[in-house]
The first five atom37 places (N, CA, C, CB, O) and aatype in JSON, in Angstrom:
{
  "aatype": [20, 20, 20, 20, 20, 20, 20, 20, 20, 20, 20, 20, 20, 20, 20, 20, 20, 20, 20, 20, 20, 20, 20, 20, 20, 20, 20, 20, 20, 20, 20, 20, 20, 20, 20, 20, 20, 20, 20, 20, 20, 20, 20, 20, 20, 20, 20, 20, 20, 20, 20, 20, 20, 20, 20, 20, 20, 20, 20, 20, 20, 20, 20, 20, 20, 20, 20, 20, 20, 20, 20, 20, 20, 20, 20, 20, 20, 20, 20, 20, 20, 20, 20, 20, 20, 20, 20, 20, 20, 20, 20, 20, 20, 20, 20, 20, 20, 20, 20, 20, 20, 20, 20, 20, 20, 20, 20],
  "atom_mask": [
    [1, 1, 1, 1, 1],
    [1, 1, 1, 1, 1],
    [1, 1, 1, 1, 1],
    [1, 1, 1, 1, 1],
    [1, 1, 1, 1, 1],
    [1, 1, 1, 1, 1],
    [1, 1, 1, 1, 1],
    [1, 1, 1, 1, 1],
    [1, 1, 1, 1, 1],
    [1, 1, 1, 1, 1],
    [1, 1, 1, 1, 1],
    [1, 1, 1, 1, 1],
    [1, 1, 1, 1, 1],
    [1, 1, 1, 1, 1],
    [1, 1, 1, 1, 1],
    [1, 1, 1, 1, 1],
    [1, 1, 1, 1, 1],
    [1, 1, 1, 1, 1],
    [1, 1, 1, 1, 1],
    [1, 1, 1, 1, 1],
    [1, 1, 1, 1, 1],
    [1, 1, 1, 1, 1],
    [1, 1, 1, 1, 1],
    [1, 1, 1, 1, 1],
    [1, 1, 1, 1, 1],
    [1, 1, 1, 1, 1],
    [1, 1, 1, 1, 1],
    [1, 1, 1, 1, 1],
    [1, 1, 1, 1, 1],
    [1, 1, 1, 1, 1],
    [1, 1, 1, 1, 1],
    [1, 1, 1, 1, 1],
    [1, 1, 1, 1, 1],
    [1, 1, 1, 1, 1],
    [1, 1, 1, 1, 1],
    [1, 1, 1, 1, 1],
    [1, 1, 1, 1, 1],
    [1, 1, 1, 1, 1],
    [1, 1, 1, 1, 1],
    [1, 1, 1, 1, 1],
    [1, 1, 1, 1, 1],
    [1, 1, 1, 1, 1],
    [1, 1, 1, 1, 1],
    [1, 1, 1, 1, 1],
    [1, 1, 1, 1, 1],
    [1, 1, 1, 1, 1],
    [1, 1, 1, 1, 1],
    [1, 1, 1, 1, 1],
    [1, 1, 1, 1, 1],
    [1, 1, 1, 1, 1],
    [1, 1, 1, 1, 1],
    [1, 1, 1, 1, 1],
    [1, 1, 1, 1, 1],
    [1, 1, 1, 1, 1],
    [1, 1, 1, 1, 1],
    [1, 1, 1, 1, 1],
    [1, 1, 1, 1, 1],
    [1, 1, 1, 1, 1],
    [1, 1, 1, 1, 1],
    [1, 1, 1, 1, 1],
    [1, 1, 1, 1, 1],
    [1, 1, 1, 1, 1],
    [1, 1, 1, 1, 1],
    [1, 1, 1, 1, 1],
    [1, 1, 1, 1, 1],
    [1, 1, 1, 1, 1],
    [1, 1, 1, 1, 1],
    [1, 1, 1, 1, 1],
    [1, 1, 1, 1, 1],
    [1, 1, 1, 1, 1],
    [1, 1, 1, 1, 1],
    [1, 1, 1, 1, 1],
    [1, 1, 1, 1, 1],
    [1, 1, 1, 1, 1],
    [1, 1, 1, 1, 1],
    [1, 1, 1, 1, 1],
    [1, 1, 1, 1, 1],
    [1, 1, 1, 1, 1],
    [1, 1, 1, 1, 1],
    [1, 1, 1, 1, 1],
    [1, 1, 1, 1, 1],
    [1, 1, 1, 1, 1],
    [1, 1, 1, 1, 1],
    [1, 1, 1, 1, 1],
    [1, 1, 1, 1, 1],
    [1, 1, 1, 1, 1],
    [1, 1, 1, 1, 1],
    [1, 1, 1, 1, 1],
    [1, 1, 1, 1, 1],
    [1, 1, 1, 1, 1],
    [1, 1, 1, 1, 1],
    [1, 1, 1, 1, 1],
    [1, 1, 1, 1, 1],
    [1, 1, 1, 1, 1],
    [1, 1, 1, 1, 1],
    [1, 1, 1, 1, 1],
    [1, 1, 1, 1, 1],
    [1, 1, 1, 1, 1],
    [1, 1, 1, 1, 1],
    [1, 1, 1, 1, 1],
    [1, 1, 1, 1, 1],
    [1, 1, 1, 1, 1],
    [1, 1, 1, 1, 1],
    [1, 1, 1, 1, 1],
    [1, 1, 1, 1, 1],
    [1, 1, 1, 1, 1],
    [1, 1, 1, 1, 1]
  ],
  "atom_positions": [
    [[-19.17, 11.12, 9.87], [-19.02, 12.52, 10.23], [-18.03, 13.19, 9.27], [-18.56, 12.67, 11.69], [-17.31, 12.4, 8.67]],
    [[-17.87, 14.47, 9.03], [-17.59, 15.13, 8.22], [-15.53, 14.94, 8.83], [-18.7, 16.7, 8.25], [-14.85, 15.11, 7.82]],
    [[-15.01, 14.78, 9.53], [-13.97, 14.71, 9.84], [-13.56, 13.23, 9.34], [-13.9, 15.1, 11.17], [-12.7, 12.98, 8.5]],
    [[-14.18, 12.49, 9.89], [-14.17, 10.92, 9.72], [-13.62, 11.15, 7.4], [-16.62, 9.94, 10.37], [-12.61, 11.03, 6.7]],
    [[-14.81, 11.45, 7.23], [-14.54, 11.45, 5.84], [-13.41, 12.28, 5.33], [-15.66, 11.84, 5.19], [-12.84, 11.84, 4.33]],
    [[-13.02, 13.3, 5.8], [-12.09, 14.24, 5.59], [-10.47, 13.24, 6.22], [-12.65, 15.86, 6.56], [-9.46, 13.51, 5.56]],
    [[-10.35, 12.58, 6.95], [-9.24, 11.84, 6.93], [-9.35, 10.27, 5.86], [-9.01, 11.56, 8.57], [-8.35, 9.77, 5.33]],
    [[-10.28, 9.92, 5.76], [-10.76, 8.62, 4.81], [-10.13, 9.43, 3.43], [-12.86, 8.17, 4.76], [-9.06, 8.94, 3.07]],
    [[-10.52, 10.39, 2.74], [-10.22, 10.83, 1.7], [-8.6, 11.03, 1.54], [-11.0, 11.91, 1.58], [-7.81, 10.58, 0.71]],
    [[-8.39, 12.01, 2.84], [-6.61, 11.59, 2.86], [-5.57, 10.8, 2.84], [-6.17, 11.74, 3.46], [-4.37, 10.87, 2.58]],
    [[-6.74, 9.65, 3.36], [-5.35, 8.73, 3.46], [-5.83, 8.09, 1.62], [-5.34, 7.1, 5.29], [-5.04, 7.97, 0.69]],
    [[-7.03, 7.84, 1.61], [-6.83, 6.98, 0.42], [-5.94, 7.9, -0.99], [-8.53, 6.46, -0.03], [-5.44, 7.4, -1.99]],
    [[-6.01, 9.24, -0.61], [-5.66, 9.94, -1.8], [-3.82, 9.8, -1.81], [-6.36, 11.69, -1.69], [-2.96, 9.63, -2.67]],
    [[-3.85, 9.98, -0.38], [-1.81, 9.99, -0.29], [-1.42, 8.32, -0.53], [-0.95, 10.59, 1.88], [-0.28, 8.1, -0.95]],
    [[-2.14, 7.37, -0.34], [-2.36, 6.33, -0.49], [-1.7, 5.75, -2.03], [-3.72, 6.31, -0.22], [-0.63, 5.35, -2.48]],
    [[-2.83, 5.95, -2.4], [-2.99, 5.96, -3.82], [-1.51, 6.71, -4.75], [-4.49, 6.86, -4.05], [-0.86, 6.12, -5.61]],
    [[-1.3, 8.08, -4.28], [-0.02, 8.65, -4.72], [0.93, 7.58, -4.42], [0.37, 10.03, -4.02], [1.13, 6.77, -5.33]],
    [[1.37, 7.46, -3.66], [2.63, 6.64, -2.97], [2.96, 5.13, -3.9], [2.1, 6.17, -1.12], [4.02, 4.57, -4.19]],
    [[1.38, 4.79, -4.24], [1.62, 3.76, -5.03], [2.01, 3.95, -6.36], [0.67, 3.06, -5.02], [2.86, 3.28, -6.93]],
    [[1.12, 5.25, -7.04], [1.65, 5.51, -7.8], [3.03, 6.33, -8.12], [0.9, 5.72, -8.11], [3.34, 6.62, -9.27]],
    [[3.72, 6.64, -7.12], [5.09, 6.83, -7.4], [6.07, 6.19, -7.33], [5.43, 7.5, -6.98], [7.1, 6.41, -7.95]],
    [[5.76, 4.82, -6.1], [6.83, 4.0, -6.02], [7.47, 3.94, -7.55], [6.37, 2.58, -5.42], [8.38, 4.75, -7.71]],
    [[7.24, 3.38, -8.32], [7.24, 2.8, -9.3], [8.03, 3.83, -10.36], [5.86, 2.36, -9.55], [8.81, 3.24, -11.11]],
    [[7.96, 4.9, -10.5], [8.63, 6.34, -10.85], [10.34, 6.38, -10.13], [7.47, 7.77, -10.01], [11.44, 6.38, -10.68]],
    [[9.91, 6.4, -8.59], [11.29, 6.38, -7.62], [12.12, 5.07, -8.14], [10.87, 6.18, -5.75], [13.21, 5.18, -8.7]],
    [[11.62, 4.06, -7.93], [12.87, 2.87, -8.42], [13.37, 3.02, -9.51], [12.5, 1.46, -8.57], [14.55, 2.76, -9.73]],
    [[12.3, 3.62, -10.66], [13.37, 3.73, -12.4], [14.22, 4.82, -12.09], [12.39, 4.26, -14.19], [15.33, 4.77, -12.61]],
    [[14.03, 5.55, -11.53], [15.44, 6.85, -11.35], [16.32, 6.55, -10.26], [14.91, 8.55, -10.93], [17.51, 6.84, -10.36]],
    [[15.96, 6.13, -9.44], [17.23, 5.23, -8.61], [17.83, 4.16, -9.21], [16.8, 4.57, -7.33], [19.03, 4.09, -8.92]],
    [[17.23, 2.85, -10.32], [17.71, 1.93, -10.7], [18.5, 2.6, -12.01], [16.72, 0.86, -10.82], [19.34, 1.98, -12.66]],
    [[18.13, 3.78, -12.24], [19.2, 4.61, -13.78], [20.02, 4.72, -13.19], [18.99, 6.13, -14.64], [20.97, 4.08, -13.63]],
    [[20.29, 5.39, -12.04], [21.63, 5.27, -11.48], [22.76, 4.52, -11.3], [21.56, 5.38, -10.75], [23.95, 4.79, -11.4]],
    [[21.75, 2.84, -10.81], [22.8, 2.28, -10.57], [22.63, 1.19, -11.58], [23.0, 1.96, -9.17], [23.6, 0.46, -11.41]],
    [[21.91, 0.72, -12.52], [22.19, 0.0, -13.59], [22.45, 0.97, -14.93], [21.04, -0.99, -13.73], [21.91, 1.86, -15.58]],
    [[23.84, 0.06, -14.86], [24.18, 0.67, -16.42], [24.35, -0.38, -17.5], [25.61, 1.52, -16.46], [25.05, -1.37, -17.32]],
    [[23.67, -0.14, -18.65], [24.22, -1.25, -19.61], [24.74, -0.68, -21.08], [22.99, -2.37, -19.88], [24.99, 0.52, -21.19]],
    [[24.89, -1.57, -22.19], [25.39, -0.56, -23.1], [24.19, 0.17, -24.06], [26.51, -1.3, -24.01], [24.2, 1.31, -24.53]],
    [[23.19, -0.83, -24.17], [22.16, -0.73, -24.93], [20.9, -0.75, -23.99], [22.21, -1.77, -25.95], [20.32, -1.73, -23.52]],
    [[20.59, 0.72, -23.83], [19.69, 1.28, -23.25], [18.08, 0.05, -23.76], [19.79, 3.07, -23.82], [17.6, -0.9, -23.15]],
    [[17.71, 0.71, -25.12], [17.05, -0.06, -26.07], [16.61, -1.77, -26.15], [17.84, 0.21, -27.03], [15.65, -2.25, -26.74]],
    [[17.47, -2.34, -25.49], [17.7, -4.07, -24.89], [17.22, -4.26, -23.91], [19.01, -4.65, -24.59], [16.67, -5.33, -23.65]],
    [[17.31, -3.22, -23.04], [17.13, -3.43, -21.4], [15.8, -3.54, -20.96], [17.7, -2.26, -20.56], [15.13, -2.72, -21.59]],
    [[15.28, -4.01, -20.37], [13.57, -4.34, -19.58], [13.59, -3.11, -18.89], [13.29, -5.89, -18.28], [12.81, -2.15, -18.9]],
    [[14.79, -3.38, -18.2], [14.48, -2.01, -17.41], [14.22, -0.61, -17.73], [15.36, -1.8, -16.74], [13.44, 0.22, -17.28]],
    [[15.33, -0.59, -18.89], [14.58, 1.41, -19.61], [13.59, 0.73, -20.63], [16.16, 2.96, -20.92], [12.83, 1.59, -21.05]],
    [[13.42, -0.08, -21.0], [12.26, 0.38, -21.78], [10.56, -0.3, -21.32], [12.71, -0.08, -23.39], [9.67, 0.55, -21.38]],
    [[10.29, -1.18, -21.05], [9.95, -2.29, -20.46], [8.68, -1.39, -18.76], [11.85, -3.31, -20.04], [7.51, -1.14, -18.46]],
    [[9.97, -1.3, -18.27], [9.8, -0.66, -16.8], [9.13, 0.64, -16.5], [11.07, -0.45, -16.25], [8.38, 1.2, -15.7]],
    [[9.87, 0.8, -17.71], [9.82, 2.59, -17.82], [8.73, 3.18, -18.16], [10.7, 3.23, -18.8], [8.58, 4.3, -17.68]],
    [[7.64, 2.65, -19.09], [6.6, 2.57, -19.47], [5.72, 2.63, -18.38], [6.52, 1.63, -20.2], [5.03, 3.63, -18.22]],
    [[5.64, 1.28, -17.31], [5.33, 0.73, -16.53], [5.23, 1.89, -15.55], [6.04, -0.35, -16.38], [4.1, 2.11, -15.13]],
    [[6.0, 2.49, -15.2], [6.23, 3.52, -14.22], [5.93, 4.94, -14.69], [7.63, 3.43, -13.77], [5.88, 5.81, -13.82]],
    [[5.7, 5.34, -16.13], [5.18, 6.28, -16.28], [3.84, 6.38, -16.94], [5.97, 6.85, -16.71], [3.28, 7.42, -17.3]],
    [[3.38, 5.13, -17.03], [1.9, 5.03, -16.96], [1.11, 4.81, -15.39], [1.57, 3.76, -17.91], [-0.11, 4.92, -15.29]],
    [[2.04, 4.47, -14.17], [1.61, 4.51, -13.11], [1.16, 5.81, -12.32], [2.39, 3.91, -12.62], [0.38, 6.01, -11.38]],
    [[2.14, 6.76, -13.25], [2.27, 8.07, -12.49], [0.63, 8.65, -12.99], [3.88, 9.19, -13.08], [0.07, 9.43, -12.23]],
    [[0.03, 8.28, -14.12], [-1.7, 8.72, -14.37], [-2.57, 8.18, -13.47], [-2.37, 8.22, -15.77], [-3.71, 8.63, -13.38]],
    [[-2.13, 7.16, -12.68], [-3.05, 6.6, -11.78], [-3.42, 7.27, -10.62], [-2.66, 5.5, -11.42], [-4.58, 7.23, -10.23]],
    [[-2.44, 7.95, -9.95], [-2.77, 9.26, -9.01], [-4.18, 9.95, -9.67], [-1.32, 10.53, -9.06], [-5.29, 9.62, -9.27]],
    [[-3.98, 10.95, -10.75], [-4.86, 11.52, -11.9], [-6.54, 11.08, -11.72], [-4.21, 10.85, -13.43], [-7.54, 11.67, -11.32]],
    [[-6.25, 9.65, -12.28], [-7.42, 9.48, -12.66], [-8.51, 8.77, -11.24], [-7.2, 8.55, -14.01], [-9.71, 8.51, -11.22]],
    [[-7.37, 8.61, -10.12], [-8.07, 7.74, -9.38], [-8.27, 8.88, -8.13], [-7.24, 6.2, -9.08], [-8.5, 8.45, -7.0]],
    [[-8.18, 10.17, -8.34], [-8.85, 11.07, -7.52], [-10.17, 11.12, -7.5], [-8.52, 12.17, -7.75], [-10.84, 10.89, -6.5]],
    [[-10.79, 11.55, -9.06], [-12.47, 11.29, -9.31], [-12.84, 10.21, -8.95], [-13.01, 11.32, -10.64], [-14.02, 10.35, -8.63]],
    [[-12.54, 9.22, -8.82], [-13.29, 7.98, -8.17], [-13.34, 8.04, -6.53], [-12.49, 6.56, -8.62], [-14.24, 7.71, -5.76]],
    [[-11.98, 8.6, -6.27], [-12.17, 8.53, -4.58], [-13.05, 9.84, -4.04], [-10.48, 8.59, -3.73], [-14.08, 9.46, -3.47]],
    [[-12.9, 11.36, -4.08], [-13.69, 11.78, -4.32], [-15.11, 11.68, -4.36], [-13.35, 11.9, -4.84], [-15.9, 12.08, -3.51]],
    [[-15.34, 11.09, -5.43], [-17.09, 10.94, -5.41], [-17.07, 9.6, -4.38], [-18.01, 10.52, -7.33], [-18.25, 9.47, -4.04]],
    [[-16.31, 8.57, -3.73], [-17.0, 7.79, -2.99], [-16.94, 8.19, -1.34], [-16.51, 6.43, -3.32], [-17.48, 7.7, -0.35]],
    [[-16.08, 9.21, -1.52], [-16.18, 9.49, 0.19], [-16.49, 10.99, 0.16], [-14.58, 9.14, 1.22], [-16.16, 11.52, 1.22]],
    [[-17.02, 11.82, -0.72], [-17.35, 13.65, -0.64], [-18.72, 13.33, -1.46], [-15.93, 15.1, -1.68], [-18.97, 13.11, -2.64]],
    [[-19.55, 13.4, -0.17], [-21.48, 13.6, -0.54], [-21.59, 14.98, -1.57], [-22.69, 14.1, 1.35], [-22.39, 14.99, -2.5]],
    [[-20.78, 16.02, -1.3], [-21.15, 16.91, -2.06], [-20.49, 16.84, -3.29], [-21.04, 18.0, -1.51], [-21.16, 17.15, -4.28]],
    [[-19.34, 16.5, -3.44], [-18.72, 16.31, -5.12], [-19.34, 15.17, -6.04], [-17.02, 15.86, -5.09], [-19.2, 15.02, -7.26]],
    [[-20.23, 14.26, -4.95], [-20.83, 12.92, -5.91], [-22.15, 14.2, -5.65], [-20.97, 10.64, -5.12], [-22.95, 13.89, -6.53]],
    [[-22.53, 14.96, -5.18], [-24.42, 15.57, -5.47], [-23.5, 16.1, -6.58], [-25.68, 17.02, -4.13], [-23.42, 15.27, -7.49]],
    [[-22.73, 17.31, -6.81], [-22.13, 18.31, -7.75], [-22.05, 17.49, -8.91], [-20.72, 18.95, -7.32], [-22.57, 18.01, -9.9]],
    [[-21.42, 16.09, -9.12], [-21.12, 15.88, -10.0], [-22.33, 15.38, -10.8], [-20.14, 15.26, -9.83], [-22.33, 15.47, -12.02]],
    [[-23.6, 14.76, -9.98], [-25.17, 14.72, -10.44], [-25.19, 15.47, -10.97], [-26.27, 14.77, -9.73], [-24.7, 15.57, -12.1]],
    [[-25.92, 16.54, -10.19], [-26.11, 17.99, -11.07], [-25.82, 17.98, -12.29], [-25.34, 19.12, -10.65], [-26.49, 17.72, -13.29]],
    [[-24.15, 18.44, -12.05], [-23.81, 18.64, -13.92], [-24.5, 17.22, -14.6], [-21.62, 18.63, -14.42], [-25.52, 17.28, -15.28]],
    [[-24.06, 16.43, -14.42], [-24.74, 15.16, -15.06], [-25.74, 15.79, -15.45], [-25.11, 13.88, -14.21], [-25.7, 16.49, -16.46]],
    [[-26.88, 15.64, -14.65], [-28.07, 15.92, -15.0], [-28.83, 17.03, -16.11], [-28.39, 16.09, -13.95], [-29.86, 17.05, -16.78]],
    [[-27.44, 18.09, -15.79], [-27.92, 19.35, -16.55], [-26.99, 19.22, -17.93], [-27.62, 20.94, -15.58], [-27.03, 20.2, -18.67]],
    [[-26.36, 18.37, -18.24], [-25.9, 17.77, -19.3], [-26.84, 17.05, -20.47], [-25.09, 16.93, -18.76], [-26.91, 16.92, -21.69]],
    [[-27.44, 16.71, -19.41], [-28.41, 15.26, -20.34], [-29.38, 16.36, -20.7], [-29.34, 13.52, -19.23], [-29.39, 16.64, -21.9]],
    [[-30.22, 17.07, -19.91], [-31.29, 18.14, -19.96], [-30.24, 18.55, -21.34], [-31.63, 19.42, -18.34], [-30.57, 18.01, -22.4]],
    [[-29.04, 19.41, -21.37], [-28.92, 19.76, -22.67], [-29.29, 19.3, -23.76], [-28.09, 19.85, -22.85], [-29.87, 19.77, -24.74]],
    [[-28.68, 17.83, -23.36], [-28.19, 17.22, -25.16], [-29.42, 16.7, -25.56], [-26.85, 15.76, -25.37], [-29.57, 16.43, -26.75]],
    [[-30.54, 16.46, -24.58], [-32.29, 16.0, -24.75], [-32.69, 17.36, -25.69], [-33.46, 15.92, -22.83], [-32.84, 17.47, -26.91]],
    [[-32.78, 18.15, -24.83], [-33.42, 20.07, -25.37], [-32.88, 19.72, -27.19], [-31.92, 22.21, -24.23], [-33.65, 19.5, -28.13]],
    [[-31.27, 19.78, -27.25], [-30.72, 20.13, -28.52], [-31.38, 19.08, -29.46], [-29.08, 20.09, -28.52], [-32.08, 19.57, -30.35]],
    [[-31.27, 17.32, -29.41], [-32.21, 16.25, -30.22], [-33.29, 16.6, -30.32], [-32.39, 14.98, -29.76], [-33.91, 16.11, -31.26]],
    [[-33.93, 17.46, -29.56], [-35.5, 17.7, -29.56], [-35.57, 18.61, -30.88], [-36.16, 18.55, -28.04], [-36.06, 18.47, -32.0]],
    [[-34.88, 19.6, -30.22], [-35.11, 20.74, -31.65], [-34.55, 19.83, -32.65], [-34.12, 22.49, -31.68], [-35.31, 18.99, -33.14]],
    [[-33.33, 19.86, -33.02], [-32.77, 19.1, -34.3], [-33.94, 18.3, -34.7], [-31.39, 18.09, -34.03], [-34.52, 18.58, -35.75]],
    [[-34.31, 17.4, -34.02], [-35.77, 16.19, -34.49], [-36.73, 16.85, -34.61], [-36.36, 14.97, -33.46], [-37.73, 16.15, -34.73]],
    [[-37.01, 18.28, -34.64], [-38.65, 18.9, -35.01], [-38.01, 19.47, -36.22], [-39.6, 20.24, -33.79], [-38.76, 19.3, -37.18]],
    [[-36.63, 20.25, -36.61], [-36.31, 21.11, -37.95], [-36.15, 19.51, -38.64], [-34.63, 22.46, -37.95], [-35.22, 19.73, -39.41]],
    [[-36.39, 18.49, -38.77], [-36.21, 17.49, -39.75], [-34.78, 17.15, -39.56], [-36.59, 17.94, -41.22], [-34.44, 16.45, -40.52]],
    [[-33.68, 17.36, -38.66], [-32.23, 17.03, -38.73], [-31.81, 18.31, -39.47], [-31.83, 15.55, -39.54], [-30.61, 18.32, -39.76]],
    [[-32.45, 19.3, -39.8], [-31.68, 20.39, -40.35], [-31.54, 21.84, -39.43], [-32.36, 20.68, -41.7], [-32.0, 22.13, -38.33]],
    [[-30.96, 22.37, -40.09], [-30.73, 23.72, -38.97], [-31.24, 25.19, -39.62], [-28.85, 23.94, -38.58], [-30.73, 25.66, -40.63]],
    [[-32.42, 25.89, -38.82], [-33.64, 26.75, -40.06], [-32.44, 28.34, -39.82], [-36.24, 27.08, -39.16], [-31.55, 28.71, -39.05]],
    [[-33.18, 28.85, -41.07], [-32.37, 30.31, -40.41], [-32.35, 30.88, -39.38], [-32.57, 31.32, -40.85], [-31.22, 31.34, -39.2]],
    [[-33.11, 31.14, -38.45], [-33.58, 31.24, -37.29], [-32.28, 30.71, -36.4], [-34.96, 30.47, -37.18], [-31.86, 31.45, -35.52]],
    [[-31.9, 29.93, -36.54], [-31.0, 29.07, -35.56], [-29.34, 29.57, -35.4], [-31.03, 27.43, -36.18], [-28.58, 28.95, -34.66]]
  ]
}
C-alpha cells in the first residue's frame, strides 16, 4: 500500500544517511580530541578522513537506488526517460547511417 511504501522509503533513506554520517561525526569529534604533531602521519586525518568523506556520497548516490526499488512511479518515470533516450540516440544513428556518417547541409 501506498503508506506501507511511503514509510519503507523513510526509513531506508534516514537509514542509509545515519550510516553515512556516522563516519563524518567521529572525524570531527576525534579532531577534537586527538591531537598529534604531524597531522600528515596520522591514520586518523588522513587515512580516516578520506574514509568519511567518501562516505558522506553514499547518502547521494544510494537515494536512486532506493527510490526506484520502493516508488512504482519513479522506477515507471525513470523507464520512460530511458526509453525516450534510446528512441533518441536510435532516430540520431539512423540518420547519421543514411548521410554516410556525414552531416548534409540540410542538417
Amino acid at each position: 500500500s501506498l503508506k506501507w511504501q511511503g514509510i519503507i522509503t523513510t526509513v531506508l533513506t534516514a537509514t542509509v544517511y545515519c550510516i553515512s554520517l556516522l563516519p563524518y561525526v567521529v572525524l570531527r569529534v576525534g579532531e577534537s580530541i586527538i591531537k598529534v604533531d604531524d597531522e600528515s602521519k596520522s591514520f586518523f586525518h588522513t587515512s580516516f578522513f578520506r574514509v568519511a568523506i567518501s562516505l558522506l556520497s553514499l547518502n547521494y548516490i544510494s537515494n536512486f537506488y532506493i527510490y526506484s526499488l520502493t516508488v512504482p512511479g519513479f522506477r515507471d518515470f525513470v523507464r520512460s526517460r530511458m526509453q525516450l533516450s534510446h528512441l533518441l540516440f536510435t532516430s540520431l544513428e539512423t540518420s547519421s547511417a543514411s548521410h554516410g556518417g556525414r552531416r548534409t547541409e540540410t542538417e
